[in-house]
C-alpha positions as CSV (number, residue, x, y, z in Angstrom):
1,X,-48.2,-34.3,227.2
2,X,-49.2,-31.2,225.4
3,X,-46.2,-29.7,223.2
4,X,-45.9,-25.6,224.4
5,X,-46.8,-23.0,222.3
6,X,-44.6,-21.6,219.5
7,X,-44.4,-17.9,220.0
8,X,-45.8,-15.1,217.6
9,X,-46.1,-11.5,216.9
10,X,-48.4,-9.4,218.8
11,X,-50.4,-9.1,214.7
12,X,-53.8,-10.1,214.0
13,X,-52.7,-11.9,210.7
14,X,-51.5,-14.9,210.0
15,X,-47.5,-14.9,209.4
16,X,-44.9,-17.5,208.8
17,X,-42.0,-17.3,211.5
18,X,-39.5,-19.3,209.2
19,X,-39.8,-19.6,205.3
20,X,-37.2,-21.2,202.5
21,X,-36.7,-19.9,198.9
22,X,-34.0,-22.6,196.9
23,X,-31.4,-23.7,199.7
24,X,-32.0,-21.2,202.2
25,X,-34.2,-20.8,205.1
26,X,-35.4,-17.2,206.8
27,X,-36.4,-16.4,210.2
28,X,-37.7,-12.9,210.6
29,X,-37.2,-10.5,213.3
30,X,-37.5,-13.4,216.4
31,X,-37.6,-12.0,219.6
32,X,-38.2,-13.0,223.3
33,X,-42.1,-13.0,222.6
34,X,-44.5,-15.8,223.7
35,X,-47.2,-17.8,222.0
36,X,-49.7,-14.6,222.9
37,X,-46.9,-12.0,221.4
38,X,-46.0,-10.6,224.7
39,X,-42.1,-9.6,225.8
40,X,-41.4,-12.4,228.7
41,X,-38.6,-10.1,229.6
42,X,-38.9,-6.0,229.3
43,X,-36.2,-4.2,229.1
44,X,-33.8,-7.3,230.1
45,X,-31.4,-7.4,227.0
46,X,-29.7,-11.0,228.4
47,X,-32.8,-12.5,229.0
48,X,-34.1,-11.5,226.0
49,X,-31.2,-13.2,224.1
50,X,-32.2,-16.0,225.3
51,X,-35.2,-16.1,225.0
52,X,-35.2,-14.8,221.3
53,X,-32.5,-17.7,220.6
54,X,-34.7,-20.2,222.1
55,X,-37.4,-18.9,219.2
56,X,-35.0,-18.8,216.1
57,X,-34.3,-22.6,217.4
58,X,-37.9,-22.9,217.3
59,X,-38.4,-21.1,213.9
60,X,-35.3,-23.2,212.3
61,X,-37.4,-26.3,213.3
62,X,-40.4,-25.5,211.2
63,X,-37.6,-25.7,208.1
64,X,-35.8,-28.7,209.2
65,X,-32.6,-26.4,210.2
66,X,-31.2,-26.0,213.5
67,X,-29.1,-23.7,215.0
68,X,-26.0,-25.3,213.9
69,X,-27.4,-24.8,210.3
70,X,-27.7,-20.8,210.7
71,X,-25.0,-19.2,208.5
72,X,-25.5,-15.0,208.8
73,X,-27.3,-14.1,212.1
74,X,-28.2,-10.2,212.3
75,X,-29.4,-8.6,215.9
76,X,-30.9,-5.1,215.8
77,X,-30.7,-4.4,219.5
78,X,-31.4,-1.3,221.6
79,X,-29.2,-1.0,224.5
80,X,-26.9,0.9,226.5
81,X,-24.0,-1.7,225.3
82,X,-20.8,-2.2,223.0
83,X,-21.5,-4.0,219.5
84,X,-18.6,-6.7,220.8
85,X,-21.1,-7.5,224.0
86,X,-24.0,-8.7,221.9
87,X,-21.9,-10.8,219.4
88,X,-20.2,-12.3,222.6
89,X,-23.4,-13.0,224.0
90,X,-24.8,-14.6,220.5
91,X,-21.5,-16.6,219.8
92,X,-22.3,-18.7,222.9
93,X,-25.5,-20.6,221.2
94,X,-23.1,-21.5,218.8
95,X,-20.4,-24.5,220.1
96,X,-19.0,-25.8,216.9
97,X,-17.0,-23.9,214.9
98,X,-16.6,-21.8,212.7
99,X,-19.1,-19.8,214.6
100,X,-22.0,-18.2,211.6
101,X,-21.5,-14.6,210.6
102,X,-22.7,-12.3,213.4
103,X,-24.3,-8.5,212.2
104,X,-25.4,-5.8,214.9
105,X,-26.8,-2.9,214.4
106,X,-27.6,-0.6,217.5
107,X,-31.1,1.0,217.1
108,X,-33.2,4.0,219.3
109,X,-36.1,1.5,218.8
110,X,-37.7,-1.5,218.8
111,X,-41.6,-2.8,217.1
112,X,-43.1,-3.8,220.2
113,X,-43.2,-2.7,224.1
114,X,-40.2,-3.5,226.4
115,X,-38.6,-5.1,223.4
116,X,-34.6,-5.0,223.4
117,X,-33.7,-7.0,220.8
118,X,-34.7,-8.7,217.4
119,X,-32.4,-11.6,215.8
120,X,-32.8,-12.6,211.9
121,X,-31.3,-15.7,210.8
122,X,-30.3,-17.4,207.2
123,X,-29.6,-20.9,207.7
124,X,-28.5,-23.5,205.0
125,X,-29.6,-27.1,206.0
126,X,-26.8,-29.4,206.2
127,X,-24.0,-27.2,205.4
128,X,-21.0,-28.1,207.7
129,X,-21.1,-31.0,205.8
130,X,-20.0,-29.5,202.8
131,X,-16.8,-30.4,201.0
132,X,-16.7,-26.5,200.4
133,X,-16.4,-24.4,203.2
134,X,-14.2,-21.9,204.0
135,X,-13.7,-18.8,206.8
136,X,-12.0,-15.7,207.0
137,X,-11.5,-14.6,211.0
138,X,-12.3,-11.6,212.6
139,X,-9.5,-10.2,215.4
140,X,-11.3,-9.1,218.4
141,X,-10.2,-6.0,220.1
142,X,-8.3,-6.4,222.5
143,X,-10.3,-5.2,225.2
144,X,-13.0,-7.5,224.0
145,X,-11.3,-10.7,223.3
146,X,-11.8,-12.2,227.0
147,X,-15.5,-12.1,226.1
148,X,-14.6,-15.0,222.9
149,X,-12.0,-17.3,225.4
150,X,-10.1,-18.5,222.6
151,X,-12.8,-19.1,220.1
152,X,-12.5,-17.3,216.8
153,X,-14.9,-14.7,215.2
154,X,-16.5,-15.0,211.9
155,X,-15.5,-12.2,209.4
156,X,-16.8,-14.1,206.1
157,X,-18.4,-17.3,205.6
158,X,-18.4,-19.4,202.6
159,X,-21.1,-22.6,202.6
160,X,-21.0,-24.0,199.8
161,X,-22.0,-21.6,197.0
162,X,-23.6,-18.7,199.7
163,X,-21.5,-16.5,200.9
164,X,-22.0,-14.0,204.1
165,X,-19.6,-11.0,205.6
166,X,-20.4,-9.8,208.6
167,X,-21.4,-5.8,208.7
168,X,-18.2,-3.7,210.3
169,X,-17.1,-0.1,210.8
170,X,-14.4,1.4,209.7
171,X,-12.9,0.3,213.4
172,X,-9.4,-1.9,213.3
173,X,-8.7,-4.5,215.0
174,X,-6.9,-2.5,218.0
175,X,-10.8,-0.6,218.5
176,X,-9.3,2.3,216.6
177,X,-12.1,4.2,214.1
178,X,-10.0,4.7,211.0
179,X,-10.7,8.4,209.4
180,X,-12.6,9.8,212.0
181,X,-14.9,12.5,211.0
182,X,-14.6,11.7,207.4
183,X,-17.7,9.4,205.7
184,X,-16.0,8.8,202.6
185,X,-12.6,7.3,204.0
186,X,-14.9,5.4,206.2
187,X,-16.2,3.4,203.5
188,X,-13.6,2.9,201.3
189,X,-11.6,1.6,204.6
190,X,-14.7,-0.9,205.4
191,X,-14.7,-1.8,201.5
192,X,-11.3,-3.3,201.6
193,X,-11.1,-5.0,204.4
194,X,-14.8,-6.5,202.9
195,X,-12.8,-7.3,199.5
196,X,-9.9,-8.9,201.6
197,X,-12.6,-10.7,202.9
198,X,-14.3,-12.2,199.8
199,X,-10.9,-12.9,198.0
200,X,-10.1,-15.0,201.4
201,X,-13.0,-17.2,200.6
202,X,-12.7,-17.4,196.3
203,X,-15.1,-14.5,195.9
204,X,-14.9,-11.0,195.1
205,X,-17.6,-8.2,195.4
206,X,-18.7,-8.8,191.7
207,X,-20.2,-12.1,193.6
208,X,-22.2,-10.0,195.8
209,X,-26.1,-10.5,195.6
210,X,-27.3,-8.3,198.6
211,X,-25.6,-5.0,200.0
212,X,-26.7,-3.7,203.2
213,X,-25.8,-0.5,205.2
214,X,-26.0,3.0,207.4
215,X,-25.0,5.9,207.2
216,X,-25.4,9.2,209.3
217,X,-27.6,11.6,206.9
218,X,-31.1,12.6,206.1
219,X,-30.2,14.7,202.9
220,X,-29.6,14.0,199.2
221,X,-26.2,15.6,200.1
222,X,-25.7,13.8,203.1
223,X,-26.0,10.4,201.3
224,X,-24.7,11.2,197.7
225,X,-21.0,11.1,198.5
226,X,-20.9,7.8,200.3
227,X,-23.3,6.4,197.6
228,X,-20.0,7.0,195.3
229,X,-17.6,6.1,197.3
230,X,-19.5,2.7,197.8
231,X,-20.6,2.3,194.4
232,X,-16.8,2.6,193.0
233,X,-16.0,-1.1,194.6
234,X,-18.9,-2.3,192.4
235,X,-18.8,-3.1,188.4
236,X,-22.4,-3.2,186.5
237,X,-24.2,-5.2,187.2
238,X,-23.5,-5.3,191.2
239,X,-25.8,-7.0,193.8
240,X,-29.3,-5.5,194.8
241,X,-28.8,-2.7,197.9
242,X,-30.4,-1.7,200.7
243,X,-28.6,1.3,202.5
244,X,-30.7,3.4,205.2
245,X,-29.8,6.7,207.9
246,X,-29.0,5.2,211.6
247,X,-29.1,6.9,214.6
248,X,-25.9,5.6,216.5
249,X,-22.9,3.1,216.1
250,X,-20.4,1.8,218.0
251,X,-17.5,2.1,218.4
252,X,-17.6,6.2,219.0
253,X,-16.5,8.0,216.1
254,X,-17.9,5.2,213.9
255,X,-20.2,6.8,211.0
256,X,-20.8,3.9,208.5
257,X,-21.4,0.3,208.6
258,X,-21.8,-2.0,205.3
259,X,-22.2,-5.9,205.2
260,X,-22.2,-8.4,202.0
261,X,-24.3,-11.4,201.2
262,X,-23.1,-13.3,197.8
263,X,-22.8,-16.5,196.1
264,X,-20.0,-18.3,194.1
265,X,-19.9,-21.8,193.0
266,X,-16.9,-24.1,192.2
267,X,-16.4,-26.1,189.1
268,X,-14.2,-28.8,188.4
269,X,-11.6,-27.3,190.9
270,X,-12.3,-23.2,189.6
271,X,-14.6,-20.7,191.7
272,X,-16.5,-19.7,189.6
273,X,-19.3,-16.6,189.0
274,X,-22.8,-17.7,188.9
275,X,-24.9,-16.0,186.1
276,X,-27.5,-13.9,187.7
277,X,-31.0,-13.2,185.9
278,X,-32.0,-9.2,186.3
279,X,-35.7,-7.2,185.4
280,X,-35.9,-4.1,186.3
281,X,-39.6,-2.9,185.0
282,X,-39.8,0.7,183.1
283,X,-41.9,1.5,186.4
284,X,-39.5,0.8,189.0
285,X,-37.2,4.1,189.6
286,X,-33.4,4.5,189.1
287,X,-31.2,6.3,191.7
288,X,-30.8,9.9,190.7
289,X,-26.6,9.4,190.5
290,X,-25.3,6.6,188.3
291,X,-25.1,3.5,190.4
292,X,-23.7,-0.3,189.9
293,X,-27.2,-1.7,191.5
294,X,-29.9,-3.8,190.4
295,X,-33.5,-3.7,191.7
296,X,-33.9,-7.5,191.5
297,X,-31.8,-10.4,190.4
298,X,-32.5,-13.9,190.5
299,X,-29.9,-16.9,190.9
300,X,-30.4,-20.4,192.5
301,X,-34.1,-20.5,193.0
302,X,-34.0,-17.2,195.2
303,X,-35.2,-13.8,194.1
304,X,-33.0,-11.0,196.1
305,X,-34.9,-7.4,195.8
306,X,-32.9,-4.3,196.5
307,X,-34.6,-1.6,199.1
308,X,-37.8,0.2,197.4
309,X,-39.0,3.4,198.5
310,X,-41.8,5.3,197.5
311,X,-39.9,7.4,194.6
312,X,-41.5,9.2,191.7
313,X,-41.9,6.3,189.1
314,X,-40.7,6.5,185.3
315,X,-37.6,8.9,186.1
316,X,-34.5,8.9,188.1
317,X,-35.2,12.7,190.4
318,X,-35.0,11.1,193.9
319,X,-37.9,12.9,194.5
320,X,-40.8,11.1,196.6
321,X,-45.0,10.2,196.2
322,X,-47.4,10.7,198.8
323,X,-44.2,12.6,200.6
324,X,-43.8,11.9,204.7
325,X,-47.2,9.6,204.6
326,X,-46.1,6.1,205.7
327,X,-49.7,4.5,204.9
328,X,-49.9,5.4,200.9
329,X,-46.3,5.1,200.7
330,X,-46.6,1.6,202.0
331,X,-49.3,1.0,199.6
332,X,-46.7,2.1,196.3
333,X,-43.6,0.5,197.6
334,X,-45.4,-2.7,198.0
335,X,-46.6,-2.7,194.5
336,X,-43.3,-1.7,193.4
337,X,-42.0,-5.1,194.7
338,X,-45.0,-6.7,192.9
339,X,-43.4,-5.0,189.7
340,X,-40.1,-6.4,190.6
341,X,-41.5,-9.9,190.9
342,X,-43.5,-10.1,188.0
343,X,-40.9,-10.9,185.2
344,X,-39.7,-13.4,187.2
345,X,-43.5,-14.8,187.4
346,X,-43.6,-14.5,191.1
347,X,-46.1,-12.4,193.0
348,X,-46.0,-11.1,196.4
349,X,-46.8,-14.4,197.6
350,X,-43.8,-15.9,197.3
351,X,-41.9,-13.7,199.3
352,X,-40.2,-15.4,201.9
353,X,-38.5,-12.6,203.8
354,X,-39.5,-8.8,203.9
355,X,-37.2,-6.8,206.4
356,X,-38.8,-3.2,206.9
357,X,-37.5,0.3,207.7
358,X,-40.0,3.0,208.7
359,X,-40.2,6.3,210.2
360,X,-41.9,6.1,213.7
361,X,-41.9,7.7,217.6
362,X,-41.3,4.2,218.6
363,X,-44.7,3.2,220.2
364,X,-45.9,-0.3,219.4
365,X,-49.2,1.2,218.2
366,X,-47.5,2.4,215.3
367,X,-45.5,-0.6,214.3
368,X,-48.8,-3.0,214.6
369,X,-50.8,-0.1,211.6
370,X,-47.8,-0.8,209.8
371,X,-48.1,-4.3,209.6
372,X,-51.8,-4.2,209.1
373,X,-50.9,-1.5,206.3
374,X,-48.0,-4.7,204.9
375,X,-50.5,-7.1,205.6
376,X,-53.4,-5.7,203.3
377,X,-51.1,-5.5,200.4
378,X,-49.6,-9.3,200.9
379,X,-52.0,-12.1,200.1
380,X,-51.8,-15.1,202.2
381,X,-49.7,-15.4,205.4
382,X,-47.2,-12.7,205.5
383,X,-43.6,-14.0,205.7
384,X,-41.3,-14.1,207.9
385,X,-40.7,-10.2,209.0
386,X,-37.9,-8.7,210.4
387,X,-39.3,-4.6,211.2
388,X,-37.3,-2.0,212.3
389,X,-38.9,1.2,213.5
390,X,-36.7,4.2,213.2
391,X,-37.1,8.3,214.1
392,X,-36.2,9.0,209.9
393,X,-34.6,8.1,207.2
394,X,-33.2,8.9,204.1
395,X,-35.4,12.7,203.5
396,X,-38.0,14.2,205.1
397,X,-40.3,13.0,202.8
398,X,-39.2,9.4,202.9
399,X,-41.3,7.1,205.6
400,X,-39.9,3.6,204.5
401,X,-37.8,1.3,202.5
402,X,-38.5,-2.5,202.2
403,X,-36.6,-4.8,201.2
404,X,-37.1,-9.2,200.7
405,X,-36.6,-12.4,199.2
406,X,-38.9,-14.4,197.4
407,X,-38.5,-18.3,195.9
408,X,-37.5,-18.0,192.7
């Protein structure tokens, strides 16, 4: 009897669905897509779940994972529904506990036609088998917590030495949005509760190795004073970031949302920090405010690069090349990630994860140039890909930001 088909992008070139870099394995940007690239389901965000759940099980399999393995699972879904519906509706491929970190975003878009949802996965193989694991819940709203039964959320999750926090708003757990109308407060709210977070599970945000977030703004002066307030919750050197505009959040009133990757090992009974090794190239811009960051840091066999856009090399002005042209800026952001690689002696070949923000109307047209763009710059297959088409980001000028893991 003939095995079926493993599903794949709608893409002409060859791409990995699931790749590993030290202990960790990546699925991309699964969806409910057959082995021809076409939605089974349009516009049915349920079905689509399960369907797109069915091919991160499928992915997982090409690394020797399973589901049970995953560890931080991230859906960027576009639907009329609450944040709480979709991590309900996730939570249930998961029956043992603790239950992986679960991230949603809410997006205007999606890469290909009829598409509701994409899932992203890191799984660690083996890991509930750990002598060292630990969790830190997550209350529920109240008028979400019949969706759970009496299963516990996932705030942070420590597996072994990796470390995942789930992304949040600045919402509490009785679904009220704490300083509403006010960016700043917002993060510094999300922040703590992040840091009460870590310290529940041995860590603190010096262990971070990967910041991601979003933020209402398409100005310098939009972004500037949340880059601060985020930044203060950081020493040098902090993790690698990738923090891009969004275009709606949940609950109402909510205006930023921030989650933490990390890793922290323990040592004859101590937790302990794990050296990082950090290149950033003379090439590879600085942000035009001081910042904590790092470009690209390596630690256990993985290489964790911070967002690249196209910015004016050599200098730290903000200020963009090829401004507003997603096809040249592809072209310079791609080779900035080469740069980043390099002292490590990788190459864009050993990426293993590439997750992709760019400016688009939302057509599928313009998602599959992109990837031919990506896919002229990568040699070989192109890793697992998690793209996320979006009406703009940080300026006017700005058409992308890329951000990925290679082997290290």
């Amino acid at each position: 009897m003939t095995a079926p088909l493993i599903w794949n992008l709608p893409i002409a070139r060859t791409h990995l669905l699931c790749a590993s870099a030290g202990a960790l394995s990546f699925v991309g940007g699964a969806a409910d897509l057959d082995a021809t690239g076409r939605i089974r389901n349009p516009g049915d965000l349920d079905k689509q779940i399960q369907g797109a759940m069915a091919n991160v099980k499928d992915a997982l399999d090409i690394e020797n994972c399973t589901l049970d393995d995953i560890v931080r699972l991230k859906a960027h879904f576009t639907a009329d529904c609450d944040d709480w519906d979709v991590i309900a509706a996730l939570a249930r491929f998961f029956k043992k506990d603790p239950m992986p970190v679960i991230s949603t975003v809410p997006d205007p878009f999606q890469p290909f036609s009829g598409q509701t949802i994409q899932i992203q996965a890191i799984a660690q193989r083996g890991w509930r088998k750990h002598a060292d694991v630990r969790v830190v819940p997550r209350r529920v709203p109240h008028p979400k917590q019949a969706l759970f039964g009496d299963r516990t959320v996932t705030a942070g999750l420590r597996a072994g030495e990796f470390i995942a926090v789930a992304n949040r708003t600045a919402e509490d757990a009785d679904g009220v949005v704490h300083h509403p109308d006010d960016g700043v407060g917002q993060t510094h709210f999300i922040m703590e509760r992040h840091e009460e977070t870590l310290a529940g599970l041995g860590a603190s945000t010096q262990d971070s190795v990967k910041m991601e977030g979003y933020y209402f703004g398409t100005t310098r002066a939009d972004w500037t004073p949340l880059a601060k307030a985020r930044a203060s919750h950081f020493r040098d050197p902090g993790p690698v970031g990738t923090v891009v505009p969004c275009h709606r959040l949940n609950p109402k009133g909510a205006l930023i949302k921030i989650e933490l990757m990390g890793m922290r090992t323990l040592r004859s009974g101590f937790d302990k920090y794990i050296p990082r090794e950090d290149h950033w190239p003379e090439r590879v811009w600085d942000w035009p405010i001081p910042l904590p960051y790092r470009q690209a840091i390596r630690l256990r066999d993985v290489v964790w690069l911070g967002g690249q856009c196209a910015c004016r090399p050599y200098v730290n002005s903000g200020l963009r090349v090829a401004e507003g042209q997603l096809t040249p800026q592809t072209t310079v952001v791609t080779s900035l990630l080469e740069d980043l690689l390099r002292p490590f002696g990788r190459t864009l070949a050993d990426l293993k994860l590439l997750v992709c923000y760019f400016t688009s109307t939302g057509s599928e047209a313009e998602t599959v140039a992109f990837i031919k763009t990506l896919a002229d710059c990568i040699p070989g297959a192109l890793p697992p890909l998690t793209v996320v088409p979006t009406p703009a980001l940080h300026t006017q000028e700005t058409s992308l930001e890329i951000w990925g893991v290679a082997q290290g």
